[in-house]
Structures are given as structure tokens and as C-alpha cells.
ROGURO-6869 format. One record per residue (C-alpha): residue number from 0; residue in one letter; x, y, z. Coordinates in Angstrom, 3 decimals. Example, Ala and Ser with C-alpha at 12.3 -4.5 7.8 and 13.67 -1.06 7.14 Angstrom:
! ROGURO-6869
   pos   code         px         py         pz
     0      A     12.300     -4.500      7.800
     1      S     13.670     -1.060      7.140
//
This chain:
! ROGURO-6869
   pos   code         px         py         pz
     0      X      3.169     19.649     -6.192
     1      X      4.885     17.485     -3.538
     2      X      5.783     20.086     -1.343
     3      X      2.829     22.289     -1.291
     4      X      1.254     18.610     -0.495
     5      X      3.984     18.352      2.307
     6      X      3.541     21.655      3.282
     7      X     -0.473     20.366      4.150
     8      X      0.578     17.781      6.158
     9      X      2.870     19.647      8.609
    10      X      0.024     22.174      8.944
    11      X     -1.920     19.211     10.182
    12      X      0.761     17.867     12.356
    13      X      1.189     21.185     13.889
    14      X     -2.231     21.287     14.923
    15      X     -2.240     17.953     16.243
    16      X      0.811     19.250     18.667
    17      X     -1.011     22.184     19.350
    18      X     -3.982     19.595     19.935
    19      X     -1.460     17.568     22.764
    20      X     -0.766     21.111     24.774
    21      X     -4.217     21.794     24.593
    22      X     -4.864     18.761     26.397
    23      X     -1.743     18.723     29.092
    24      X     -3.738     19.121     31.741
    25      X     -6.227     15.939     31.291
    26      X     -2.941     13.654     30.371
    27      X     -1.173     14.787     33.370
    28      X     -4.102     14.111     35.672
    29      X     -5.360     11.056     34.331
    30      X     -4.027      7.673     34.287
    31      X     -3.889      5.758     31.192
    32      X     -7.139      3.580     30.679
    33      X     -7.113     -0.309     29.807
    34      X     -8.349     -0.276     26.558
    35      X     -9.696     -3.899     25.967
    36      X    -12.738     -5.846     26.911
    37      X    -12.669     -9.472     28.309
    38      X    -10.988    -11.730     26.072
    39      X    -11.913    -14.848     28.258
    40      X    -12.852    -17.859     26.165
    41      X    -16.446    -18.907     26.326
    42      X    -18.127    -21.646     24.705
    43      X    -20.883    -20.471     22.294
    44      X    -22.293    -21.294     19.279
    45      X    -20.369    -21.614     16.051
    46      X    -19.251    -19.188     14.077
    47      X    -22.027    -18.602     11.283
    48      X    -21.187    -17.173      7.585
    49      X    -23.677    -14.867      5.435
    50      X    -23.575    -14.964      1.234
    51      X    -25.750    -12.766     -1.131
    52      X    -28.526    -14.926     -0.026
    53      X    -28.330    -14.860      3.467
    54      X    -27.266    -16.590      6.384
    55      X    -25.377    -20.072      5.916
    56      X    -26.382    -23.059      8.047
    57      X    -23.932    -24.344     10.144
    58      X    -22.900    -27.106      8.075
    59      X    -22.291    -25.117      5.268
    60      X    -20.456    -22.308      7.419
    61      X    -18.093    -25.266      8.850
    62      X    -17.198    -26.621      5.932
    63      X    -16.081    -23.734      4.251
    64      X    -14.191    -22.650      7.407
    65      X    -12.787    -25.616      7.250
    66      X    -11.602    -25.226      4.070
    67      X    -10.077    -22.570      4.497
    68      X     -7.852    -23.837      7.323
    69      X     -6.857    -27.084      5.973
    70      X     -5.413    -24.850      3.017
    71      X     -3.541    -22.907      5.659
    72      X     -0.748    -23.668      7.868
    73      X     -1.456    -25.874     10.878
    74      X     -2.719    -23.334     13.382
    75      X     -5.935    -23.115     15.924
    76      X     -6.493    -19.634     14.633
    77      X    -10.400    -20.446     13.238
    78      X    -11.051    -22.817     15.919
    79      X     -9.496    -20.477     18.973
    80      X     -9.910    -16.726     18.144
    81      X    -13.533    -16.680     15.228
    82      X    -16.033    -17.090     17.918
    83      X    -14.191    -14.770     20.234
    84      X    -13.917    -12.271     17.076
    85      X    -17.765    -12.148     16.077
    86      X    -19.034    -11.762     20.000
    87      X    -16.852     -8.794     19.986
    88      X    -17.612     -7.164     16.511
    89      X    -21.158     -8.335     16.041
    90      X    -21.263     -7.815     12.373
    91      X    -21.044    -10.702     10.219
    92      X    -18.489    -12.670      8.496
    93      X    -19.472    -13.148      4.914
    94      X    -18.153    -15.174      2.206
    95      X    -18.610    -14.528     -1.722
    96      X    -16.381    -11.636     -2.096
    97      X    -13.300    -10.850     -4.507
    98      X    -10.994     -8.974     -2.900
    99      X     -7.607     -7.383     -4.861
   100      X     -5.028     -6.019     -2.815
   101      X     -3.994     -2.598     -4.149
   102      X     -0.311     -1.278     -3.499
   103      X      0.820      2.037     -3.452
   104      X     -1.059      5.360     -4.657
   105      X     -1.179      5.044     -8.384
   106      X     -2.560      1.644     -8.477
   107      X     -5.076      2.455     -6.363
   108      X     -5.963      5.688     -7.753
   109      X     -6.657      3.642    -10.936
   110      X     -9.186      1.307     -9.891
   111      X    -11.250      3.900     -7.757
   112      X    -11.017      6.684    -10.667
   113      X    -12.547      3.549    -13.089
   114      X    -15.252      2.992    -10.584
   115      X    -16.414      6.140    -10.214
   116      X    -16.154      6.659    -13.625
   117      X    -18.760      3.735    -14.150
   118      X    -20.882      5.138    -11.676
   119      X    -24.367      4.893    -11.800
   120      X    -26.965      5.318     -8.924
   121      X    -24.573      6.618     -6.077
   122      X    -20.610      7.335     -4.950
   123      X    -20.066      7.369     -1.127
   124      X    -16.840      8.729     -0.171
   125      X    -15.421      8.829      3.272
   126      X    -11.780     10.102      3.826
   127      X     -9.552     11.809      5.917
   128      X     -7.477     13.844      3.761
   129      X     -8.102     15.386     -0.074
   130      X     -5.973     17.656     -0.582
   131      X     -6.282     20.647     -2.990
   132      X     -3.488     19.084     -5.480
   133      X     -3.323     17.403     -8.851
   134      X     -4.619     14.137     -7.535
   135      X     -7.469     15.949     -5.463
   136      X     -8.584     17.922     -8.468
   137      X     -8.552     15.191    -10.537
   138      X    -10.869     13.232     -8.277
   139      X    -12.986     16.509     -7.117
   140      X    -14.141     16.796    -11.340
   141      X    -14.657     12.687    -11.658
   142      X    -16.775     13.546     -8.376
   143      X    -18.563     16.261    -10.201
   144      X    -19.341     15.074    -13.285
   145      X    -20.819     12.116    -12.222
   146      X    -22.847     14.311    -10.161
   147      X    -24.312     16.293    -13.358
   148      X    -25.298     12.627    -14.721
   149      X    -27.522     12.183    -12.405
   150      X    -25.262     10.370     -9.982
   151      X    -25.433     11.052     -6.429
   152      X    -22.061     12.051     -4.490
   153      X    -22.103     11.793     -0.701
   154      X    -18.780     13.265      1.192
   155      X    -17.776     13.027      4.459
   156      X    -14.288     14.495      4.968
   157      X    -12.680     15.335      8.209
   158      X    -11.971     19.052      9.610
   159      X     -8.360     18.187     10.894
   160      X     -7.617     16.479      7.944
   161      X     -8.784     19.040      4.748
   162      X     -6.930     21.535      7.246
   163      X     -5.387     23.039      4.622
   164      X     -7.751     21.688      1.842
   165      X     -9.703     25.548      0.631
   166      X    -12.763     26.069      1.904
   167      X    -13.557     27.138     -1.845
   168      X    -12.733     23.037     -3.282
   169      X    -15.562     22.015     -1.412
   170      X    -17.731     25.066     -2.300
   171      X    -17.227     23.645     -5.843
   172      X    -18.363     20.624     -5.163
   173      X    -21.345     21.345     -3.033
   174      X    -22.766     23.656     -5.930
   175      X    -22.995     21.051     -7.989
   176      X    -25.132     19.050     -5.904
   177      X    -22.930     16.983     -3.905
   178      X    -24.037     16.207     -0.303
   179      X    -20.637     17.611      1.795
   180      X    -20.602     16.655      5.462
   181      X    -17.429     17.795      7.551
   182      X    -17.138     15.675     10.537
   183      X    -16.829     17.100     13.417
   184      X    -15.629     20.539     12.615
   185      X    -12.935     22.842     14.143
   186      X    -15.203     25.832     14.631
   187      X    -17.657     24.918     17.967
   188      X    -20.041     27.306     16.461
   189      X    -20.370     24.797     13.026
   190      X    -21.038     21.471     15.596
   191      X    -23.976     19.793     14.764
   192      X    -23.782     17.965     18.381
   193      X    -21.459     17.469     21.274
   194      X    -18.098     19.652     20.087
   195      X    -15.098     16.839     20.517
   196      X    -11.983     18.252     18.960
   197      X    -10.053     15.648     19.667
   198      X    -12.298     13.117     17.399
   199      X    -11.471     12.605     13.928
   200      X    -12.947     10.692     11.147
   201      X     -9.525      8.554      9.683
   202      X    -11.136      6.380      8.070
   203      X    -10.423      5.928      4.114
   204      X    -13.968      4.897      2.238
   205      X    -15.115      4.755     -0.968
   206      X    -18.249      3.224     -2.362
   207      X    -19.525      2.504     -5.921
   208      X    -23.469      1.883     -6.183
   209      X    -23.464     -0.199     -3.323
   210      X    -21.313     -2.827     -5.524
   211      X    -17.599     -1.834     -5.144
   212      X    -15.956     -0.892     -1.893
   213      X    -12.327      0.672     -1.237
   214      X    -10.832      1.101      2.039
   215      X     -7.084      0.785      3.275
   216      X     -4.497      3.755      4.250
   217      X     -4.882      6.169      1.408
   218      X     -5.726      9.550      1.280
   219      X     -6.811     11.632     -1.532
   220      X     -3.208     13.380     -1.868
   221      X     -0.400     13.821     -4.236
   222      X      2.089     12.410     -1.871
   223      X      0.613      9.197     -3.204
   224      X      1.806      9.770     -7.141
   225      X      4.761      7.842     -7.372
   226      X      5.593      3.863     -6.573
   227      X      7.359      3.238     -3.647
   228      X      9.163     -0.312     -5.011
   229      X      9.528      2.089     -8.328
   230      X     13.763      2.808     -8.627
   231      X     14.614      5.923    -10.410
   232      X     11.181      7.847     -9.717
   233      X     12.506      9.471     -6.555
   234      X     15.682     10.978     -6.320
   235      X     17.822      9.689     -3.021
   236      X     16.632     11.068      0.355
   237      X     19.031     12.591      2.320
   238      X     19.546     10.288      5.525
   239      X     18.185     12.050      8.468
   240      X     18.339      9.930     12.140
   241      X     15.109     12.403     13.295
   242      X     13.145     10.162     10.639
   243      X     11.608     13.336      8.424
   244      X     10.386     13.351      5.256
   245      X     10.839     15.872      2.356
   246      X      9.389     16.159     -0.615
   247      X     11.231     13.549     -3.110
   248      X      9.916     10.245     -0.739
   249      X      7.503      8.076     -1.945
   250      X      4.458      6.891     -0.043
   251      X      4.116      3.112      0.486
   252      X      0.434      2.214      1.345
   253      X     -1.949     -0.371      0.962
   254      X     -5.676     -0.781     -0.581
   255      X     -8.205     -3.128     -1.077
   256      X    -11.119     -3.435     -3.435
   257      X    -13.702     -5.575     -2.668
   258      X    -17.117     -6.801     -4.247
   259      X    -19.455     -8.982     -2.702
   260      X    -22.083     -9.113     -0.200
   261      X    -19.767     -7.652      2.220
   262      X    -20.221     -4.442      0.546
   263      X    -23.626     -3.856      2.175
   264      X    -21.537     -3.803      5.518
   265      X    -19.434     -1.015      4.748
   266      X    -22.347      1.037      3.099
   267      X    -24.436      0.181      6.764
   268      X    -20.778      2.065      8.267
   269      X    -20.667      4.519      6.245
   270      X    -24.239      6.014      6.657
   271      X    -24.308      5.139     10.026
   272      X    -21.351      7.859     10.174
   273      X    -23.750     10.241      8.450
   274      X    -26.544     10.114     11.034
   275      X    -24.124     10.458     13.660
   276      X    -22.706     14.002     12.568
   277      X    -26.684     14.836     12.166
   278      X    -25.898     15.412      7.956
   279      X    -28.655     16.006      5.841
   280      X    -30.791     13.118      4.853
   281      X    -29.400     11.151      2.265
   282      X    -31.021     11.383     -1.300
   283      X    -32.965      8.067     -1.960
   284      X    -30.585      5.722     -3.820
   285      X    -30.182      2.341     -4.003
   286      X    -27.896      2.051     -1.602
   287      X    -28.550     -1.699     -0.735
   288      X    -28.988     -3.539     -3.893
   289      X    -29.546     -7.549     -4.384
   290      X    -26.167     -8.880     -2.878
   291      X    -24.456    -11.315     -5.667
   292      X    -21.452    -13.602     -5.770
   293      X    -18.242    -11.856     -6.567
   294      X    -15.460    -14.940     -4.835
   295      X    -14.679    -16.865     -2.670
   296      X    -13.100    -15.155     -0.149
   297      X    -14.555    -14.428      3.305
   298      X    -14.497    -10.938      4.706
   299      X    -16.006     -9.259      7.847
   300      X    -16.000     -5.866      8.071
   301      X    -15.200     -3.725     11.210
   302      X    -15.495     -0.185     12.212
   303      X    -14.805      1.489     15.235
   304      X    -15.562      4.470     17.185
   305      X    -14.825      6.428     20.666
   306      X    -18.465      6.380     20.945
   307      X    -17.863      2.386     21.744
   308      X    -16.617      1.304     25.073
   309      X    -13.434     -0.432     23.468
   310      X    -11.776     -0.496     19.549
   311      X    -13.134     -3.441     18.108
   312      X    -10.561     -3.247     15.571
   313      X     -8.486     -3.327     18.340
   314      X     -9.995     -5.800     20.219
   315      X    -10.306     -8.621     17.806
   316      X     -6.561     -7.686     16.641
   317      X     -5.300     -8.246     20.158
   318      X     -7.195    -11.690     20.246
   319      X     -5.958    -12.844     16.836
   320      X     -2.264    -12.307     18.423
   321      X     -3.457    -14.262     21.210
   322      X     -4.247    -17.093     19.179
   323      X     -1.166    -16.924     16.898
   324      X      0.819    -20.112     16.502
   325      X      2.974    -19.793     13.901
   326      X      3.197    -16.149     12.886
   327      X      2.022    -12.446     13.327
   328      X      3.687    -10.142     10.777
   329      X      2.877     -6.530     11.128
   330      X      3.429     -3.387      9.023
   331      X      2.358      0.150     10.526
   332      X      3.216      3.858     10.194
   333      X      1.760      5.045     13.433
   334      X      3.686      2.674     16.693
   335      X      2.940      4.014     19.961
   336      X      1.622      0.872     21.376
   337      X     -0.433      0.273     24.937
   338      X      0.945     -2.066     27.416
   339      X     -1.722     -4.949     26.386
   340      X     -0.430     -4.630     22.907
   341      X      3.136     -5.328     23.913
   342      X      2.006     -7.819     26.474
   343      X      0.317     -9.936     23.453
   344      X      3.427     -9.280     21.178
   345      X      5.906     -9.948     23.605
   346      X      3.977    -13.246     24.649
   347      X      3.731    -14.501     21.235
   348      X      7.389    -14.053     20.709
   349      X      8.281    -16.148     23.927
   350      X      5.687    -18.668     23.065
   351      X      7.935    -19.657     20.251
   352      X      5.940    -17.086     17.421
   353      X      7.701    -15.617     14.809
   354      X      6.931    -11.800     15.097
   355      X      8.009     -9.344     12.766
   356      X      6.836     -5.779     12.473
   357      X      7.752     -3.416      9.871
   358      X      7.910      0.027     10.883
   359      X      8.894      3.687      9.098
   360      X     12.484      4.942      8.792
   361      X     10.713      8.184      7.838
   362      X      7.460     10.063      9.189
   363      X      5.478     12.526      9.226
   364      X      4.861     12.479     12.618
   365      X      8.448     12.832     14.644
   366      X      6.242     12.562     18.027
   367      X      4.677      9.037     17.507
   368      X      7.872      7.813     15.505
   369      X      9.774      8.964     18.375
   370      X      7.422      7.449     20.798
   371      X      7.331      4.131     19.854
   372      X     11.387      3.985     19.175
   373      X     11.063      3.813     22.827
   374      X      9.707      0.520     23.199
   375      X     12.202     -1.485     21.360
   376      X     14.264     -2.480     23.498
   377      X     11.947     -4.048     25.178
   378      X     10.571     -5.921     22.605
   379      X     13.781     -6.673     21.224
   380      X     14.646     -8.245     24.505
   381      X     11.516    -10.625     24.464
   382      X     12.024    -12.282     20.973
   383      X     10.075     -9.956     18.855
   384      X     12.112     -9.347     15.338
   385      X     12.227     -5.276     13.897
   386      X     12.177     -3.678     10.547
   387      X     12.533     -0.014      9.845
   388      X     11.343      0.312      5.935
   389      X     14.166      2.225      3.814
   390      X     13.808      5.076      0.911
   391      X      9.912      5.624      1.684
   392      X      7.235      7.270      4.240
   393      X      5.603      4.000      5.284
   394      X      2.172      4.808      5.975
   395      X      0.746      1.360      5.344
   396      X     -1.706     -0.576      8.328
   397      X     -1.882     -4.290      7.630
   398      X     -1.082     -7.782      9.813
   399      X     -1.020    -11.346      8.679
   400      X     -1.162    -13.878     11.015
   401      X     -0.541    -17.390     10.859
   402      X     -0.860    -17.104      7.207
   403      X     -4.707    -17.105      6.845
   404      X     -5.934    -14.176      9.013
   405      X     -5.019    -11.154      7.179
   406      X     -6.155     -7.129      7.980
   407      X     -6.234     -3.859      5.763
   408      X     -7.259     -0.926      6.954
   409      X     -6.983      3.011      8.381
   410      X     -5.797      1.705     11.903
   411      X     -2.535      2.511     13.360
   412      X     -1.195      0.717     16.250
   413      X     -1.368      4.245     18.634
   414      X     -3.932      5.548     21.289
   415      X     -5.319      7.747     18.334
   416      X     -6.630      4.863     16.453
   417      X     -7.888      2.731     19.563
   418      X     -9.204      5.462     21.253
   419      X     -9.756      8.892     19.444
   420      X    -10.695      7.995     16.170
   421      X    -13.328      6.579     13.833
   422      X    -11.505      3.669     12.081
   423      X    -12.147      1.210      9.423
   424      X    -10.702     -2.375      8.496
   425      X    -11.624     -5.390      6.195
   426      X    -10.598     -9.352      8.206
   427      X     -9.901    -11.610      4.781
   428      X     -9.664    -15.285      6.000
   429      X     -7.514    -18.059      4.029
   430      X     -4.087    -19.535      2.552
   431      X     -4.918    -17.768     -0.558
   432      X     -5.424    -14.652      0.403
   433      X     -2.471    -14.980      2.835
   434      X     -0.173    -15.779      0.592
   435      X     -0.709    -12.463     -1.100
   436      X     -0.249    -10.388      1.836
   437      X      2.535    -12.225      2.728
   438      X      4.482    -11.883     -0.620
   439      X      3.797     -8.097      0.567
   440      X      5.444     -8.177      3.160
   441      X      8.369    -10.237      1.964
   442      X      9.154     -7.312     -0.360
   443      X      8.621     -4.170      2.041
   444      X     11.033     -6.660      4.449
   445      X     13.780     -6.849      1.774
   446      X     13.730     -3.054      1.587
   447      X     14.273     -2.872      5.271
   448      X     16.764     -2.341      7.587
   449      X     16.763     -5.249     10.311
   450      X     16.939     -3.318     14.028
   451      X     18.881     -5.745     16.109
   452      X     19.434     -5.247     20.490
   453      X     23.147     -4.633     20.244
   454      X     22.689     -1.883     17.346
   455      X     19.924      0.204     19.861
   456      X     21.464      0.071     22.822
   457      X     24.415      1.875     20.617
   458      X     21.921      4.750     19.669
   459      X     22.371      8.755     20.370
   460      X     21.602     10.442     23.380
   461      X     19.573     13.029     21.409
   462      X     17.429     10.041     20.418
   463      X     16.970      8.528     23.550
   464      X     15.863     12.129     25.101
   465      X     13.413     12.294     22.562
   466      X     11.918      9.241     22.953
   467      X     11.461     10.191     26.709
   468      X      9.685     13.316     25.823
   469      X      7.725     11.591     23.089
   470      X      6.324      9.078     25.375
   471      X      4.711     11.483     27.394
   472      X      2.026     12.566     25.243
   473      X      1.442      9.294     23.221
   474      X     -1.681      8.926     24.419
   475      X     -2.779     12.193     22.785
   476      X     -0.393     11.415     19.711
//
């Protein structure tokens, strides 16, 4: 099971190579592009929250912002970086929501196979990868028999990504009434517009009649059976300095599942993605139904695209580091960062920040792992703390910052994610939240290996040659 699930994912990275060759000729011409819009600070009106009924005034939406950082550690984050955050992403920041952070595959699994399973007007689902496997069958007959109920399925998986996924899985599901729409396909003679091979769909989406929303880092894929903080279910990898994977690693991800009139926001994302690949129309549903009360935490939702002229993931993640006072803790399995994200890192480090990203021992992509072992000496040498996580393929994309502004979602920090690919994050605002997250990361950073300046300057020449060659095609990685 886990190598035929391996074997799927080198058969993507291999075409993602073959992707960079391809494309040799525009990276050697082109320069690389700045990648952010303008950060300056402006004054402009508060920052206004939206519940199930609405828009808040802007009492109301002060108070409960100020709540929320009274609860938190003493940091301008609200005050410095909200306003900046919702002129950049326009959509709104709501409150009302419950939001449970979901760790690892099989917890995950569990709480979107019960969802669908309760199903009963609609299922969106939006992924990168769904593999052909134990897991993906599993999910593929939940998908299907909700479908016979009356339930209606809508799919949008990705052509790079279901690669190696049969073309006869999907058949399956398509004849029994499921809506299948593969973005952006390989063939140019199955394009429904512009062909852009180099475009992929990443994001990670699932929604349950228009109530219950999923989104994080995982795929539909058997690599995600086991626990990664689970001892005993793996037996011990075999310690290889090139940072690849086999077969007996666990995956170590991150979910969330949210309720709440944030919801409608990712359902607006999500068909929004339909109409752009020109899919079918969708089957009337209520896809937008009465927004109720589900918390009290406050969520914004943001999706990004190339068709924008900047990430706005990106963009409000680079302000948020900006605004840092106290903290920025980062874990990512894709680091092949721009020069304005080490700029901000190395900034908050010297500014007295404590900055700490967590980053794969193991990959599944030697090219970007290779490419962003390149820049730490440099960001050793400003301040900024590193973590390579032990015994696991880290594939998890969250940040915490200051305590009280937190992020899940499909984004890497790489030129793939902030400028190739369709992307998808949840912002969850406050101490209690925060403290969740950060618990999180306490544990992936006592299964870590610190990387300290004296240790990396000691490393092999083989390494340091391929981080040179790596760093060449990052921005197609």
C-alpha cells in the first residue's frame, strides 16, 4: 500500500522536474519578479467583523477584537497588521466559528469520512491528490453512495496531482452522477481555456452542505494512515543526508474543521474555482444556507491564485511577520523562500523576535529541500532559530505569531505556492486558539533536531553542490 502510494508521488515529482527543463529557457531569461504589493501603512477605517447575521458595527467589532488581544500576549499585531490584512484580501473576517485543529491523517480522515457520511443536500470536494489506494477507495464509495441518496458530489481534482490516480477511479465516480472537473488538464486538447501547464490546483477542500468545511495539507492518500507522534507504528528509517523518504515514514500534517458563517466563504472559493475551469453548471443545491453560530472564534478565509497580481496568502503572511513582536513560529514542508520572505524573517529576528521554523529532515521533493538548505546560513547568521523534524515526511503548512495570529492551510513557503498555484488558508485570531497551535508546535519541536551555524558550516561538499544546483530552478520548484 505505502509504496505503490510512494511510487505515485515520485511519478509526480518526476513530472514536475520534467516540468523545470521544460521551462529552462523562460528561467534563464527572466529575472525573478517581486512578488508583493505595497505594504505601506495607511490610515483607514477599522477593521469590521461579519456573524451569521451580518456585518458587526464597529463597536461591536472593537470590542471583540479587543478581546481577543487583551487575552493574548502584549503585541500590536490587531492594531498594526488587521487593517493592512483586509485591504489586501478583501474578504471578510468573521467571528462565530468553531474551529478543531486536526493532526495527522487518521484523525482527519475521521472527521471528514463522518461528515460526509451525514451528508445531506451537497459534498464539495477540492484536492490535489486522491490516490487510487485504500484510503482513496474508501473515500471514492462514501463519495458514491451519498451520491445514490440523492446527495450531490462536486470534484475538482488536479491533473498533476491524480497523475497516477486511473483514469478508470474517476470513470466510477462520474457514472454515478458525480460532477468531476479536472483542473487544468495535461492534455492541451482537454483545456477548457487558456492551456497553463504550469498551474495547479493545491489546494485541499472539503465541504459538507454548506455547514462543515475542511482545509489544511492533506491529500486523499495512504501515505497519511499512520500517526506521526505514534512510536512503534513505523519501523526506523534508515538515515539518509539526501533527505528521501521510503515507504515505512509517517506523514505529519495538519487540518482544520470549521463551522460557522465562515463556511459560506470557502463555498464562494470553491465554486468560484468551478467557473474558472468553465465546469458544468453546478446542480441547484443549497449551497448557501442561513449562516448560524458555531464559536467564538474569528476566522477569515483566503484563497489565492496566479490569476491575481500578488499571493494574498502571501501577502498578508509577509505583513503579519512585519508586525511580529514577540514571536513568529513556522512549520513548512516546501522552503524555497524569495528574498522579501527572508528580508521579513531575518528583520524580525534582529528586531529582538523569537523565530523558529520547523522544517523536513525528509522529502519528497530533494529539489526544494535542497534549495532552501541553501539559505541557512544566512538566516542562521541573522538570529533566526532552525528545526529539521526527525522520523517523519513533514508536509505540514502552519505559522503562529505572537501567539494570537495563527494560519492552516495548502501553502508552502516556495515560488510554487506564491506564484504558480491555486492555494487555500484559514487566519484564526486569539490566545485560545494560539495556545493550541502552539502546544503543536512545542511537540513537532521536541521531535526535532536543532540546526545550529557551527554544525552547517561543517556540512558535505556533495550537499553544498546540490544546494547550488537546486537554487537554480526554485522558482519553477
Amino acid at each position: 500500500m505505502f509504496t505503490s502510494a510512494l511510487r505515485s508521488i515520485r511519478l509526480r515529482s518526476w513530472l514536475r522536474s520534467w516540468l523545470v527543463v521544460c521551462l529552462f529557457g523562460l528561467a534563464a531569461c527572466s529575472s525573478l519578479p517581486k512578488i508583493m504589493p505595497d505594504l505601506a501603512r495607511r490610515p483607514g477605517p477599522p477593521v469590521q467583523l461579519e456573524g451569521a447575521r451580518g456585518p458587526l458595527s464597529a463597536a461591536q467589532s472593537k470590542a471583540i477584537l479587543g478581546r481577543l488581544e487583551s487575552r493574548g500576549q502584549d503585541t500590536g499585531i490587531f492594531e498594526r497588521h488587521l487593517a493592512l490584512e483586509e485591504a489586501i484580501v478583501g474578504s471578510p473576517l468573521t467571528t462565530g466559528n468553531q474551529v478543531v485543529l486536526l493532526q495527522d491523517g487518521p484523525a482527519t480522515y475521521r472527521a471528514m469520512y463522518a461528515a460526509i457520511m451525514a451528508a445531506k443536500d451537497h459534498i464539495n470536494l477540492e484536492t490535489y491528490i486522491l490516490d487510487d489506494d485504500e484510503v482513496g477507495q474508501r473515500f471514492a464509495q462514501a463519495l458514491i453512495a451519498k451520491q445514490r441518496q440523492g446527495v450531490q458530489v462536486n470534484l475538482i481534482r488536479d491533473s498533476v496531482g491524480t497523475l497516477g490516480t486511473p483514469t478508470a477511479f474517476f470513470q466510477k465516480l462520474a457514472d454515478s452522477g458525480i460532477e468531476v472537473l479536472e483542473f487544468n488538464p495535461i492534455n492541451p486538447l482537454e483545456t477548457r481555456k487558456e492551456w497553463a501547464l504550469n498551474r495547479r490546483d493545491h489546494r485541499k477542500l472539503l465541504i459538507v452542505d454548506g455547514d462543515t468545511a475542511f482545509l489544511g495539507g492533506i491529500n486523499i492518500s495512504s501515505v497519511y494512515s499512520g500517526g506521526s507522534f505514534r512510536s512503534g507504528s513505523r519501523r526506523k528509517p534508515v538515515n539518509d543526508p539526501n533527505g528521501e523518504p521510503d515507504a515505512s515514514l509517517a506523514w505529519r500534517d495538519t487540518d482544520l474543521q470549521l463551522q460557522g458563517p465562515v463556511v459560506a466563504e470557502f463555498q464562494k472559493l470553491f465554486i468560484a474555482a468551478w467557473e474558472s475551469q468553465k465546469g458544468a453548471p453546478l446542480k441547484a443545491r443549497n449551497y448557501f444556507p442561513p449562516a448560524q453560530n458555531a464559536g467564538r472564534q474569528v476566522v477569515r478565509a483566503i484563497g489565492s491564485s496566479p490569476e491575481e497580481p500578488y499571493s494574498l496568502i502571501y501577502a498578508t503572511l509577509l505583513s503579519a511577520i512585519a508586525s511580529a513582536e514577540t514571536s513568529v513560529h513556522l512549520t513548512n514542508a516546501y522552503f524555497a523562500p524569495d528574498p522579501q520572505l527572508l528580508d521579513a524573517l531575518e528583520a524580525a529576528a534582529r528586531r529582538g523576535v523569537d523565530v523558529r521554523l520547523i522544517l523536513p529532515s525528509k522529502t519528497d521533493s530533494w529539489l526544494i529541500f535542497h534549495a532552501g538548505r541553501n539559505y541557512y546560513e544566512r538566516l542562521l547568521r541573522a538570529g533566526v532559530k532552525l528545526y529539521e523534524r526527525r522520523g517523519v515526511i513533514l508536509h505540514s503548512k502552519t505559522a503562529l505569531i505572537d501567539g494570537v495570529w495563527a494560519t492552516v492551510g495548502s501553502t508552502n513557503l516556495d515560488w510554487r505556492s506564491f506564484l504558480h498555484n491555486h492555494e487555500l488558508n484559514a487566519v484564526v485570531l486569539g490566545a485560545e486558539f494560539g495556545k493550541q497551535v502552539q502546544t503543536m508546535f512545542a511537540k513537532d519541536l521536541a521531535a526535532s533536531d536543532p540546526i545550529t551555524l557551527e554544525k552547517w558550516q561543517q556540512r558535505a561538499l556533495n550537499l553544498r553542490l546540490k544546494e547550488w544546483f537546486a537554487r537554480v530552478w526554485e522558482y519553477w520548484l
